[in-house]
C-alpha positions as CSV (number, residue, x, y, z in Angstrom):
1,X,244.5,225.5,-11.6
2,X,242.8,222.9,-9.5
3,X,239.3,222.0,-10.4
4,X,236.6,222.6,-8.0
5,X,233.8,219.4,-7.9
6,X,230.4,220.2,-7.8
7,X,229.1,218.3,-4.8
8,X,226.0,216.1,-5.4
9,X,223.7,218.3,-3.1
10,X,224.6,221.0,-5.8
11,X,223.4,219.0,-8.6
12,X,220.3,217.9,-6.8
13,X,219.2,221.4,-5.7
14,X,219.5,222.6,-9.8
15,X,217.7,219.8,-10.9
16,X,215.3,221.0,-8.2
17,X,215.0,224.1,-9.4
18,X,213.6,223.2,-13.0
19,X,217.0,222.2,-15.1
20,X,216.2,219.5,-16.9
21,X,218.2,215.5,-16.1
22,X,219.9,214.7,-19.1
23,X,221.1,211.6,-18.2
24,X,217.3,209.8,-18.0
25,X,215.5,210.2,-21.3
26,X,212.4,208.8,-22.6
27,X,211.3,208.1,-26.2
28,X,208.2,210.2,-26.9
29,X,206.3,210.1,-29.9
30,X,206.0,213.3,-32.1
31,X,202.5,215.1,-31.9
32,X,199.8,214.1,-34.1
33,X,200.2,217.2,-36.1
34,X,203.5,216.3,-37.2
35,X,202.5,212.4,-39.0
36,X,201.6,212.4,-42.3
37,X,197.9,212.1,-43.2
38,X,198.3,208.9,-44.6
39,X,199.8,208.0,-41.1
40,X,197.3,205.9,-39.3
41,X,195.8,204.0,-42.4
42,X,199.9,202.8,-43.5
43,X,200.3,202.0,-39.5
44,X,197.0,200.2,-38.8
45,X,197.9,197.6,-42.1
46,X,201.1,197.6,-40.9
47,X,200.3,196.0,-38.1
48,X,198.1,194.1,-39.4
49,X,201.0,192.5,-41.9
50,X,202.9,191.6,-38.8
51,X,200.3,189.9,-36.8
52,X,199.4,188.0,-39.8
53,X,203.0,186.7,-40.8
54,X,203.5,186.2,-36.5
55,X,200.2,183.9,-37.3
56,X,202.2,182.2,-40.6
57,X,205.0,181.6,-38.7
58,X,203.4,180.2,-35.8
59,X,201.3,177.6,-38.0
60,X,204.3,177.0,-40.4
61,X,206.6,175.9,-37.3
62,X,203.7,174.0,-36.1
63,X,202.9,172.2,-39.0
64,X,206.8,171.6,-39.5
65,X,207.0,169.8,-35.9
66,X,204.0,167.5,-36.8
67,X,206.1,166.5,-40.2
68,X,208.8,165.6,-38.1
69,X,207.2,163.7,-35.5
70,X,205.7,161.7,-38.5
71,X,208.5,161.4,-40.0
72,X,210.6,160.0,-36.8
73,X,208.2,157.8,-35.9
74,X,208.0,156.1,-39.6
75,X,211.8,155.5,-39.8
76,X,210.8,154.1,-36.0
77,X,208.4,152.0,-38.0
78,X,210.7,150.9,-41.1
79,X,213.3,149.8,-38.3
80,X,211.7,147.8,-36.5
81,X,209.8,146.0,-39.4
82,X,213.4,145.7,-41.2
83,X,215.8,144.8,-38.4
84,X,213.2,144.1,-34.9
85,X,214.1,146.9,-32.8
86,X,212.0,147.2,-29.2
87,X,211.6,149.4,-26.6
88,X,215.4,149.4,-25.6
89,X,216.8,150.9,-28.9
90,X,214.1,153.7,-28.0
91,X,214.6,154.1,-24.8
92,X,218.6,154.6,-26.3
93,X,217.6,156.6,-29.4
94,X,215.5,159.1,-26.5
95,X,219.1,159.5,-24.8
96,X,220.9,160.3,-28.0
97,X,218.5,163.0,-29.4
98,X,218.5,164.6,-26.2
99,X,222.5,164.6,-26.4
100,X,222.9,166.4,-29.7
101,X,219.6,168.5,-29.5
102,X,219.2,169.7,-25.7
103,X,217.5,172.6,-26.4
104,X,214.7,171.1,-28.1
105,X,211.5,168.5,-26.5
106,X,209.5,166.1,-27.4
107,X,212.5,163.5,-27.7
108,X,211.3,161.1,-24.5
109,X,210.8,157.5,-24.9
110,X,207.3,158.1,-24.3
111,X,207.1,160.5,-26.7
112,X,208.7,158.7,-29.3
113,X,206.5,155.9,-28.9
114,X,204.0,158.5,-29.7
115,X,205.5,159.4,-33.1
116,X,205.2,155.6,-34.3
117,X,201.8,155.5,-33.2
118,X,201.3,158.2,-34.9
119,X,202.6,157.0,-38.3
120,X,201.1,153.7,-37.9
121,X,197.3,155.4,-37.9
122,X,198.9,157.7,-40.9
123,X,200.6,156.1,-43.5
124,X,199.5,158.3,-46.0
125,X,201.8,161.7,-45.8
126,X,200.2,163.7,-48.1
127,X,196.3,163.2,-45.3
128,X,198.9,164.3,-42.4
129,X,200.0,167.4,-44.6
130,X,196.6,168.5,-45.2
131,X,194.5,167.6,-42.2
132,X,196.4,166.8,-39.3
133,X,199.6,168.9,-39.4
134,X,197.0,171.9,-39.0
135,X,196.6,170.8,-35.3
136,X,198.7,170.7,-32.3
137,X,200.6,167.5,-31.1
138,X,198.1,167.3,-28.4
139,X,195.1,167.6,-30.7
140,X,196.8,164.7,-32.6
141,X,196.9,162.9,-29.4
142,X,193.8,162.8,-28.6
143,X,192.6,161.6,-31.8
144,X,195.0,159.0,-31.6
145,X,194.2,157.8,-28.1
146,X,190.4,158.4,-28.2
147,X,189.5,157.1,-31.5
148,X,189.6,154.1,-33.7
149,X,188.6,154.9,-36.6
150,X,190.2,156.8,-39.2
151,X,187.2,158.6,-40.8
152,X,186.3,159.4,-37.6
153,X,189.8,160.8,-36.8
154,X,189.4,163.0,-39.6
155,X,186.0,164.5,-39.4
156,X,187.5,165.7,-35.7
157,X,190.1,166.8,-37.0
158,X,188.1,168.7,-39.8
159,X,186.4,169.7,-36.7
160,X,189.0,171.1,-34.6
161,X,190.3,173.6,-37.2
162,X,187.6,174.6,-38.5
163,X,186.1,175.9,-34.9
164,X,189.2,176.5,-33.3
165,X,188.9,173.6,-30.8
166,X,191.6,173.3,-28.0
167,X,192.8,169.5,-26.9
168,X,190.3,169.3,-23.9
169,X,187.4,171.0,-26.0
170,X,188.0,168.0,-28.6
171,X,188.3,165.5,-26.1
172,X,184.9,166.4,-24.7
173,X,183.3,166.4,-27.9
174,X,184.8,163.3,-28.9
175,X,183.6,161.5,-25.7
176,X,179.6,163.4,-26.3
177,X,179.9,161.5,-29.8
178,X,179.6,164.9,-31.5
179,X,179.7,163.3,-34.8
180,X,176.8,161.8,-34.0
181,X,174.8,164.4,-33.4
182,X,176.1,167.4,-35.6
183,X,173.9,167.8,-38.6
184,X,171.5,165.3,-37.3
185,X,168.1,167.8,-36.1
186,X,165.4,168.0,-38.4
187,X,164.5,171.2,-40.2
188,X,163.2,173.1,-43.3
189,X,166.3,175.1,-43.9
190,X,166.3,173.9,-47.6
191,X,162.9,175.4,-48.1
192,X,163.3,178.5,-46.5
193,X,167.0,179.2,-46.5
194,X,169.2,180.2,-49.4
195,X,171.8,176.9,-50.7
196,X,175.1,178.0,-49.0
197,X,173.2,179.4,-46.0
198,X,171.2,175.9,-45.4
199,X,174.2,174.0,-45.3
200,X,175.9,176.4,-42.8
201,X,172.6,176.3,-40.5
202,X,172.5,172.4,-40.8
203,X,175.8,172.0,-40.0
204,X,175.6,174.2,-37.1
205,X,172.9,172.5,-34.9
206,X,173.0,169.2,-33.2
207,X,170.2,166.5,-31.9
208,X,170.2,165.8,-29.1
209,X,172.0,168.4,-26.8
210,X,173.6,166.9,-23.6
211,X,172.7,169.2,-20.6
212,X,175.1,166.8,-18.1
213,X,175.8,169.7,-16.4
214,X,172.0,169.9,-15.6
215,X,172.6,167.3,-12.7
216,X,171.0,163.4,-13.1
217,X,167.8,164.9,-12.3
218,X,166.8,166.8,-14.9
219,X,164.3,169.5,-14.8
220,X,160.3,169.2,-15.1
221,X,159.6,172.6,-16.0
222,X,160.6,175.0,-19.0
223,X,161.5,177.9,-16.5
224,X,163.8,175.2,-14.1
225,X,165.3,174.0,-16.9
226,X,165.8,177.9,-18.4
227,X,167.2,178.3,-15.1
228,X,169.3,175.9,-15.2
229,X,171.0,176.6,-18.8
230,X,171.9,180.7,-17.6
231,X,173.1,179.5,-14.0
232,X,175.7,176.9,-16.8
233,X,176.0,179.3,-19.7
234,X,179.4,179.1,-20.4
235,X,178.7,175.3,-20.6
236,X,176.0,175.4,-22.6
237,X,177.6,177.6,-24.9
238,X,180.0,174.9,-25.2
239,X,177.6,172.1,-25.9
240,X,175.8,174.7,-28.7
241,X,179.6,175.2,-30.8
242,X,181.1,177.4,-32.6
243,X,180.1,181.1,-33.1
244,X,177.4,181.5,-31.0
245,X,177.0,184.5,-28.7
246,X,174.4,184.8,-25.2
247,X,172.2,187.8,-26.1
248,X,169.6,187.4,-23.1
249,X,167.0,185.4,-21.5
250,X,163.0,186.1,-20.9
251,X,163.3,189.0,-23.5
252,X,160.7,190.8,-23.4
253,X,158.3,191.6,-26.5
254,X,155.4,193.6,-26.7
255,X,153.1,192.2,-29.5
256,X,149.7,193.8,-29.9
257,X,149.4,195.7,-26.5
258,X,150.3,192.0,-24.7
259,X,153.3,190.9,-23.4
260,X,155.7,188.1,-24.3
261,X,158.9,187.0,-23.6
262,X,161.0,184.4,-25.2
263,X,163.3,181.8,-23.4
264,X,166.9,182.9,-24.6
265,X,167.9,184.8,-27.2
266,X,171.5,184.0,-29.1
267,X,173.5,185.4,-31.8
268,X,175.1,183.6,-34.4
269,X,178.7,185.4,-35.4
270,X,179.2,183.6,-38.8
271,X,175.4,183.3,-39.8
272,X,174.8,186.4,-38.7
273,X,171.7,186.2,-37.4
274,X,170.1,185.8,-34.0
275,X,168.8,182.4,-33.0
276,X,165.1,182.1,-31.1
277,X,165.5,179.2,-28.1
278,X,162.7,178.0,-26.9
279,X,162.5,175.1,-24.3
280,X,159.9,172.7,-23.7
281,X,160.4,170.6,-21.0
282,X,158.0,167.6,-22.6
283,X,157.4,166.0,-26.2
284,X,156.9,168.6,-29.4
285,X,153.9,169.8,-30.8
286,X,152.6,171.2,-33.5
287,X,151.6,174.1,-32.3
288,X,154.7,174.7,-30.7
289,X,156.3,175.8,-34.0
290,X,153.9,178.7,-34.5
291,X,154.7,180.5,-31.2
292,X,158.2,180.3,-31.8
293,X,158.0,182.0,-35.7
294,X,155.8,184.7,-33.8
295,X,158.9,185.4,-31.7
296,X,161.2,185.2,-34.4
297,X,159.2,188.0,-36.7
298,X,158.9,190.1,-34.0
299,X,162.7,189.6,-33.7
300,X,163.5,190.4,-37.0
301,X,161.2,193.4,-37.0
302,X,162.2,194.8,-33.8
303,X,165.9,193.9,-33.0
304,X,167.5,193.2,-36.4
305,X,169.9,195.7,-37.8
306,X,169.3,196.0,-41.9
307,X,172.5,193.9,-42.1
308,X,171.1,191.4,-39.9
309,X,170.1,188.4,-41.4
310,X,166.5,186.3,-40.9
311,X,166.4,185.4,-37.8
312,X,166.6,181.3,-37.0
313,X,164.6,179.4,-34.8
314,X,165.8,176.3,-32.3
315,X,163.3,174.4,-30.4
316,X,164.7,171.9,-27.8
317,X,162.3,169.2,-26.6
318,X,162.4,166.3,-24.4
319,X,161.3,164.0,-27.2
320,X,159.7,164.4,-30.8
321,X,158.2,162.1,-33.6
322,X,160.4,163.0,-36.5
323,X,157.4,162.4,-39.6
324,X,155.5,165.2,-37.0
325,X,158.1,167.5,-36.8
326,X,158.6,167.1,-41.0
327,X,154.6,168.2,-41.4
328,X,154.6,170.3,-39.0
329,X,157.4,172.5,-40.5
330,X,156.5,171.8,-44.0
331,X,154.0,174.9,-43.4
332,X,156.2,177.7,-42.6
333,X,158.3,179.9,-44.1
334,X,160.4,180.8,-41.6
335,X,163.6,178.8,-41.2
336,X,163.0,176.4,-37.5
337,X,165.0,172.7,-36.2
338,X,163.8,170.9,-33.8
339,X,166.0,168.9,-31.5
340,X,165.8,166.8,-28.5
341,X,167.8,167.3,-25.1
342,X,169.0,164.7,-22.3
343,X,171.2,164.4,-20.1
344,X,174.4,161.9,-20.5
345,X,173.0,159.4,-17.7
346,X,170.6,158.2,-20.3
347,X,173.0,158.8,-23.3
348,X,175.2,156.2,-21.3
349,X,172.4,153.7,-20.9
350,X,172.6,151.1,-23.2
351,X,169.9,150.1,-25.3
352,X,168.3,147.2,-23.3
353,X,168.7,149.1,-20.1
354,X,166.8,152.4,-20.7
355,X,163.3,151.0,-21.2
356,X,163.7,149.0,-17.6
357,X,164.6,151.7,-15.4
358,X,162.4,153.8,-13.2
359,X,161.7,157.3,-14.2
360,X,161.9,159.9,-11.2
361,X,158.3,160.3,-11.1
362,X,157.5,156.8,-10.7
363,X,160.3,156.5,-8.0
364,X,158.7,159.6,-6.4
365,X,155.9,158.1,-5.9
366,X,157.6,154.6,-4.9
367,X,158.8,156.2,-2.1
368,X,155.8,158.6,-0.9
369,X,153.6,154.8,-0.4
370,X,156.5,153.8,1.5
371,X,156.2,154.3,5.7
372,X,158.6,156.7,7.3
373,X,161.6,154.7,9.5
């Protein structure tokens, strides 16, 4: 008996006609119905187990690459101390790693050189462990290449972890002295804030804030300079750190049957609590703190959810007299720092410099005595 084929039109005309292709399957999960009722719960920590240990695992090998480099470059060290090895040993030692390990990178002369640096700022293994084998090799870098001194080194890197900050994020706040300024803005957080919660809010706020991206000339006017900060706000949420969140501008409140409206409005993520802006565009003054605590009680009366915290008040100014700020916030309750903004130009300045230079108004009018060419 000789068998008959089934020509391919054949096939494709019953497939046509509703028989089903066998030969292409898909997986399809069951119906809802069908789980357990225990299901979703086991599934959602489940996943939440492996995106924690892909986490571990990450950090683990990361932190194990750091110990490595530290430990290459101080046999580097112990060699050349011992026996005077220079760059041409390196420069051989790159080639030899790079023989028996080609899968793996890192191994350049360059690179290597990096590794003794490295172990040259870090002689102490057990500050590397803790500290700096949290970060990345380029974080490490740039505290290496940026920075001199070692308790600065480590405050950065304290830094870094602690607010998740890339390589380039660190290397701007290295080079806007963010050490300097973190902590620094007078306040009356211990009076009016709990222990833990003063310290966070301390911590948090910085004086001066650098509004470079403002432009040399920098703005006259509360609204230009308002202006200015939500046409940048990416960047200025950069230059105000960690945690905070842009909730609005020009809110508008309506106190009393008149209308107000605050400058910018933030949230705070780990303080939870929102944070009252307001912007003057000359010197503080004592009055200047009352305004603000009215817009931060109307805040917490109107916008706060139960679980919200009291809400925080920053003032930026162009200048203040610290022993004026200190009195004038002795006589609130309400938890308020004042700091100062400028732009880098005069950050830059040194010292003897800043007093001799023209301001912009006194060029201004330099130039309108001047006849037109």
């Amino acid at each position: 008996m000789t068998d008959i084929k089934t020509p391919a039109s054949t096939k494709t005309e019953r497939k046509q006609r509703g028989r089903v292709d066998r030969t292409v399957m898909f997986p399809v999960a069951p119906p809802k119905i069908e789980l357990p009722e225990d299901y979703p719960n086991w599934l959602a920590d489940l996943k939440h187990r492996i995106q924690s240990e892909r986490l571990r695992i990450v950090i683990t090998s990361n932190a194990a690459m750091i110990l490595l480099y530290w430990d290459i470059g101080q046999r580097i060290l112990e060699k050349q101390k011992a026996q005077g090895w220079g760059a041409k040993i390196i420069d051989r030692l790159s080639f030899d790693l790079h023989e028996q390990f080609p899968e793996m990178r890192g191994f350049s002369p360059r690179n290597l050189k990096y590794m003794r640096a490295f172990a040259a700022a870090w002689p102490n293994h057990e500050i590397v462990q803790k500290a700096l084998a949290q970060l990345s090799w380029h974080q490490n870098l740039v505290l290496l290449q940026k920075l001199k001194s070692t308790e600065h080194r480590l405050w950065y890197a304290e830094k870094a972890y602690l607010h998740g900050w890339s390589g380039n994020i660190l290397a701007i706040q290295i080079e806007t002295r963010a050490h300097t300024r973190f902590g620094k803005a007078p306040n009356n957080f211990p009076a009016t804030l709990p222990p833990l919660d003063s310290d966070h809010a301390t911590q948090i706020f910085k004086d001066p804030y650098l509004f470079d991206f403002l432009g040399t000339d920098a703005p006259r006017r509360e609204r230009e300079l308002e202006s200015g900060l939500v046409e940048h706000v990416q960047k200025f949420l950069l230059e105000l750190g960690q945690g905070f969140a842009f909730v609005g501008r020009q809110v508008h409140l309506e106190l009393g049957d008149q209308d107000y409206r605050l400058d910018l409005l933030f949230y705070h993520l780990k303080l939870r609590r929102y944070v009252v802006i307001e912007l003057k565009a000359r010197a503080f003054e004592p009055g200047d703190g009352v305004q603000l605590g009215m817009y931060m009680h109307a805040v917490d009366k109107l916008l706060c959810h139960p679980d919200d915290k009291p809400t925080i008040g920053l003032l930026l100014v162009r200048e203040k007299n610290r022993v004026l700020v200190e009195y004038a916030l002795g006589d609130t309750n309400r938890p308020i720092t004042v700091a100062e903004w400028e732009t880098r130009l005069t950050q830059s300045l040194p010292d003897n410099l800043k007093g001799s230079l023209p301001s912009v108004e006194e060029i201004e009018a330099e130039l309108e005595t001047q006849p037109l060419p």
